[in-house]
N, C-alpha and C positions, 0 to 999 in steps of 0.2 A: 580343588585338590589340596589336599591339607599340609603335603609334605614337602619337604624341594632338594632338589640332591645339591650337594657342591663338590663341581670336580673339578678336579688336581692334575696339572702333567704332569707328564713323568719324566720330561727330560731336566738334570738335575745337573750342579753341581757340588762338591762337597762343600760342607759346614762344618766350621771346628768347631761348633759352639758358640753360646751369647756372651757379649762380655760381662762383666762378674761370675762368670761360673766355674766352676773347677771342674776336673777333670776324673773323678771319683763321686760314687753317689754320695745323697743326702745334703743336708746342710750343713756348713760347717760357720757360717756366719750369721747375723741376721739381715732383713734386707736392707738395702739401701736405697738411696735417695740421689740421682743424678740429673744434670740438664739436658738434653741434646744440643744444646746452643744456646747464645744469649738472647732468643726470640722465640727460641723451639721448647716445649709441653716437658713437665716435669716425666720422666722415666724412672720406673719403679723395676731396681733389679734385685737380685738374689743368689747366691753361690751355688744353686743347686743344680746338679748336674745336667747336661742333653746329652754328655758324650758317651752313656752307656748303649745298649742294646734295646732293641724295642723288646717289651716286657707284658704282659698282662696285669689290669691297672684298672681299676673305676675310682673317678674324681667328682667332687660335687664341681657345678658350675654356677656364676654367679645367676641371679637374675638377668643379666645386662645381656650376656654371655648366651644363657640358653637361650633369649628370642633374637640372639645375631646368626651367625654361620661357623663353622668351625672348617679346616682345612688341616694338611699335613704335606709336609716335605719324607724322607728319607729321613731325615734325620730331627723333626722337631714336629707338635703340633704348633698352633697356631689358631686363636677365635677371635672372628672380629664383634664388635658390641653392636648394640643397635644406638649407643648414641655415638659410635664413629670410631673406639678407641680400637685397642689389639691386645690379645693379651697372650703370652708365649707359653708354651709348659713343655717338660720334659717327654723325651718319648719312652723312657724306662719307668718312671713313675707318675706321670702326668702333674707334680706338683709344678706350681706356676717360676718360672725360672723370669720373666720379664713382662712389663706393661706399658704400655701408651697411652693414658686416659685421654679424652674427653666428653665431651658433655655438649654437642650438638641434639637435636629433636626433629623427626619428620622419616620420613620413607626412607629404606635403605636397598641401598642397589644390590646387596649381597657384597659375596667379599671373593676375590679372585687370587691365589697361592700362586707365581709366576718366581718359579723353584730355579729358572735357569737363571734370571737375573736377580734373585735371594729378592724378594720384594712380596710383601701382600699389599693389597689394594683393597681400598673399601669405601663406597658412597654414601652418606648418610646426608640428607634433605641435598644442600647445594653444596658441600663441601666435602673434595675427593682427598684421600689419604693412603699415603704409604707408609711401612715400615720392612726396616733394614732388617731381614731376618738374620744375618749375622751377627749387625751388632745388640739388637734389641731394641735401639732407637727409630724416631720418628726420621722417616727420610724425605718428606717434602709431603706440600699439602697446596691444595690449588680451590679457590671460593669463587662460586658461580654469583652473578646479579640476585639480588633479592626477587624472590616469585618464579626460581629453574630450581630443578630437582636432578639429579642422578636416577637414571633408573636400570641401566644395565651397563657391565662391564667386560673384559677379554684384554689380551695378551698374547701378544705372540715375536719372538725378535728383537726384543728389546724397547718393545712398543707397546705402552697402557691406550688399549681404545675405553674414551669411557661417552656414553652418550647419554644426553641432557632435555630437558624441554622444560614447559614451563608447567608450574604445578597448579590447578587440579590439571592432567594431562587429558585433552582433548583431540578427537584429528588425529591426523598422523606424522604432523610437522616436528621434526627432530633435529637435535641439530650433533653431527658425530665429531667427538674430540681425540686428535691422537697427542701423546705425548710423551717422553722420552722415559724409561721404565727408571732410566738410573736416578735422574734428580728433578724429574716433574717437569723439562721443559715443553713447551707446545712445538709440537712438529706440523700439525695444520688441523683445518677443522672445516666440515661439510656440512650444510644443511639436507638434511636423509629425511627418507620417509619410513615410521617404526611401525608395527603395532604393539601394544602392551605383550607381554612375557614372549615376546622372539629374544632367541640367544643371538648375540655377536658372534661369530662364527671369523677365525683370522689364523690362518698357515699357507705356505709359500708364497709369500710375499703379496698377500692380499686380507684384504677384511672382508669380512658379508654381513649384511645388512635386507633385515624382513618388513613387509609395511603389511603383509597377512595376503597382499594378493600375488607381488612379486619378490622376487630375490636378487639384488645390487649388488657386483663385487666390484670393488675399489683396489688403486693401488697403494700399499701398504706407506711410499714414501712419499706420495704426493697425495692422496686421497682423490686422485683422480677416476672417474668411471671406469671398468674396463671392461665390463661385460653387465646384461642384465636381461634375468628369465624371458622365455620369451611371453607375447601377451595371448596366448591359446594354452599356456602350462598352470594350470592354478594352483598357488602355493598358500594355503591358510596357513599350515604351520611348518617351520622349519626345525628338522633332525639334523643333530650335528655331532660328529666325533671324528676322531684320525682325519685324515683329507676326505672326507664324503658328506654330501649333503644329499638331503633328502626330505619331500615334500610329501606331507598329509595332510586330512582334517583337520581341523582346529578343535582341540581338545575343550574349544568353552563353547562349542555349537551345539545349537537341541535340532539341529537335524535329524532325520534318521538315515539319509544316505551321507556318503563321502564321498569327495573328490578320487581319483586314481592316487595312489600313493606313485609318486616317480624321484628317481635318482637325477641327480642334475649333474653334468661334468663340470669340474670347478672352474675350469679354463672358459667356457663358453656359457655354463648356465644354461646350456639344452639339456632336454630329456634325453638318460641312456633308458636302457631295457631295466625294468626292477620289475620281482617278482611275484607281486601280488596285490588284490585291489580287496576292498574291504568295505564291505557293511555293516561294523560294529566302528563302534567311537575309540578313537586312537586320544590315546591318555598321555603316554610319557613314552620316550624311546631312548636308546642309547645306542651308541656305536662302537665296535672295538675298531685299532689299531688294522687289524687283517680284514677287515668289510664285512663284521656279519653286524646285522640289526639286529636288534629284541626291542619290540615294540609290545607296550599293556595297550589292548583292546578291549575295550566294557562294552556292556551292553548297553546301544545307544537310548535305550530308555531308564534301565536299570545301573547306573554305573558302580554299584558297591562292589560289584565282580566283574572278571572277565578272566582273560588267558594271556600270557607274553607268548609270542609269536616270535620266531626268530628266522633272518633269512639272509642268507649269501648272497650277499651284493654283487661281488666279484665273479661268480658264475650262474647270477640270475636263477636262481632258487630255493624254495620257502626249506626249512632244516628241521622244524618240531616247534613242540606247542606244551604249553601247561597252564593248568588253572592257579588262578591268583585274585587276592581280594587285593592289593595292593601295589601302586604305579610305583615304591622305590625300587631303586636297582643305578645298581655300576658295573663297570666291567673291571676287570684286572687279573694278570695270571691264566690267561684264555678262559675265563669265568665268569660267568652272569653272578652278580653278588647280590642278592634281595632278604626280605622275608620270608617266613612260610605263611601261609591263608589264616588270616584272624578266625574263620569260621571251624576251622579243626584243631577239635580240643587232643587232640594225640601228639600234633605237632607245634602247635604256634605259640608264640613267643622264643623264634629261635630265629638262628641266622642262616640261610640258604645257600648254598653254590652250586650249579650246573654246569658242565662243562660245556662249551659255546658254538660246538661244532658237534657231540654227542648227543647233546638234550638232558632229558631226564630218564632216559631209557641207558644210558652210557653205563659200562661195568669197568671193573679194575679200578685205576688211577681215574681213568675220567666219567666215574658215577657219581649222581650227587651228592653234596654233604651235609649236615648242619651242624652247627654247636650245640653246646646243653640249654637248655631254658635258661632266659636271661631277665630278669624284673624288665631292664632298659630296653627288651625288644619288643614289648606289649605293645599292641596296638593303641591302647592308650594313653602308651608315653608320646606319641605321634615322633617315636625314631628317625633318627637320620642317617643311612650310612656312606662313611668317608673313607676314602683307599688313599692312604697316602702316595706320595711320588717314591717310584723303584720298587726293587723285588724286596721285599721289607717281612711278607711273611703273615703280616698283622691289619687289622682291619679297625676303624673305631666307628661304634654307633654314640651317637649324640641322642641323650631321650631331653624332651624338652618341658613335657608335664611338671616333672619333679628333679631336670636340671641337672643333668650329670653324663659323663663322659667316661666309656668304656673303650680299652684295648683288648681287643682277644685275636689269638690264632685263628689265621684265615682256615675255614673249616675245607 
């Protein structure tokens, strides 16, 4: 799968702004040149605005930039690099208002926006990184032993989970790290068992943790066990969003059957009722806040197509379906947020929205929408889209072919 989503919560608090910046668009200075400390990475800032209104925008991205992640608050973007740095930009004009360089090398764990305690996070080889979304500086930074890598991350309560092992990653021997979201301290650390590309999964007052066959929850302040799947439930991959999990296929299997997709209760990790089993290959899912699914299904021989499938968790039944060449999508605003089909030349290179209890049959306010054609939603750009945290209105797709970061009205 060529694409990867990065998602943002939405539980927020305000931001006045980075320091150096004014309170009125544009520039009114040139940038400047500051320390974070007498140990901490030069910080690179500039007067230009975050405190306007989110705006419609398209911004080039650096190289570094376009093969990192990008993320958004309510009130600021945010991209982390791929050699570990941050770099800030307005949300009225996307010009870059702050940065963090560095210049680490190796796999990156992705970048995690944890908007309630103003903090991104981001792993690149063995060394984890925050920055201070308020002030625009570096907020603490933590180095693994030479030969561990970062490979995935999460957040939730004031707690960075970030988990490690040793690089080339072999097995399922992991070892999971919590640590305090405000200034990097270690709160404890578990030896877990992963598989490659399971989400962290961590809300009320627990973590979860996938090793491909079962699902581990932990408690959040001791990382102590507290429950775990039972061993008749088979969990390949693990669905996550709002408080629901949920078990399917493994999206890198050349099976042609699949396991039962089933809902686990968070407290116990048993199977409740979920409502549908599937013989097409489960690709990518998401959850909203209120328990509906939308899972992409390909054809488990064919995977260039398939249908998002969408289904009521909460009252155990399937809601509608649509054809789709592609696994992005988010939710946000009660709305499935994706593309349209690479394969239809009337519609694609545009941005999607479904209404998520509707479908695509929904009329009024909740029938689907799409924006104008856009260069940066070409399937060629291999897009990314990013729903910032809160009712903001605006959506941004990240194209990464040719590097550039668009705001537009959520269609």
């Amino acid at each position: 799968m060529k694409r990867r989503i990065v998602a943002v919560g939405a539980a927020l608090l305000v931001l006045v702004g980075c320091a150096g910046n004014t309170a009125s668009g544009g520039p009114k200075t040139p940038a400047v040149r500051s320390s974070s400390g007498a140990s901490g990475p030069t910080v690179e800032t500039s007067s230009m605005s975050v405190s306007g209104p989110w705006r419609a925008w398209t911004a080039s991205l650096s190289r570094q930039e376009a093969h990192g992640s990008c993320g958004a608050t309510a009130h600021q973007v945010v991209c982390a690099t791929d050699s570990g740095g941050f770099v800030g930009r307005s949300r009225a004009d996307g010009r870059v208002t702050w940065t963090v360089p560095a210049d680490d090398r190796g796999k990156s764990a992705g970048l995690f926006v944890d908007t309630a305690d103003e903090r991104a996070v981001t792993g690149v080889a063995g060394r984890l990184r925050a920055a201070n979304l308020r002030t625009g500086a570096q907020a603490w930074t933590r180095r693994l032993p030479t030969g561990r890598a970062y490979f995935a991350l999460g957040a939730a309560d004031g707690i960075v989970y970030a988990l490690h092992a040793r690089e080339p990653f072999t097995g399922t021997a992991a070892v999971l790290d919590a640590v305090r979201a405000s200034d990097g301290r270690p709160l404890w650390h578990r030896s877990v068992g992963w598989s490659p590309g399971e989400p962290l999964a961590a809300f009320r007052g627990r973590v979860y943790t996938a090793d491909g066959t079962r699902v581990t929850a932990r408690d959040a302040r001791t990382g102590a066990t507290a429950a775990t799947s039972p061993t008749g439930v088979e969990c390949p991959h693990l669905v996550t969003g709002g408080h629901y999990l949920v078990c399917t296929g493994s999206p890198f299997s050349a099976e042609d059957t699949f396991p039962p997709m089933r809902r686990l209760d968070p407290a116990t990790l048993r199977p409740l009722p979920t409502p549908r089993n599937t013989i097409n290959k489960p690709v990518r899912g998401v959850i909203s806040d209120d328990g509906v699914l939308v899972l992409f299904e390909a054809g488990a021989e064919d995977t260039s197509a398939g249908d998002w499938f969408a289904y009521d968790l909460e009252n155990d039944r399937p809601l509608w379906s649509t054809y789709a060449t592609e696994a992005d999508a988010t939710v946000t605003a009660g709305r499935l947020v994706t593309f349209t089909p690479g394969n239809d030349r009337t519609t694609r290179g545009r941005l999607l929205t479904i209404d998520l209890h509707a479908g695509p049959r929904g009329t009024g306010t909740s029938a689907p929408r799409m924006s104008p054609a856009y260069a940066q939603t070409r399937d060629g750009e291999h897009p990314v889209v990013v729903v910032p945290g809160g009712d903001t209105g605006h959506v941004l797709v990240m194209a990464r072919t040719h590097g550039s970061l668009r705001s537009l009205a959520l269609p």
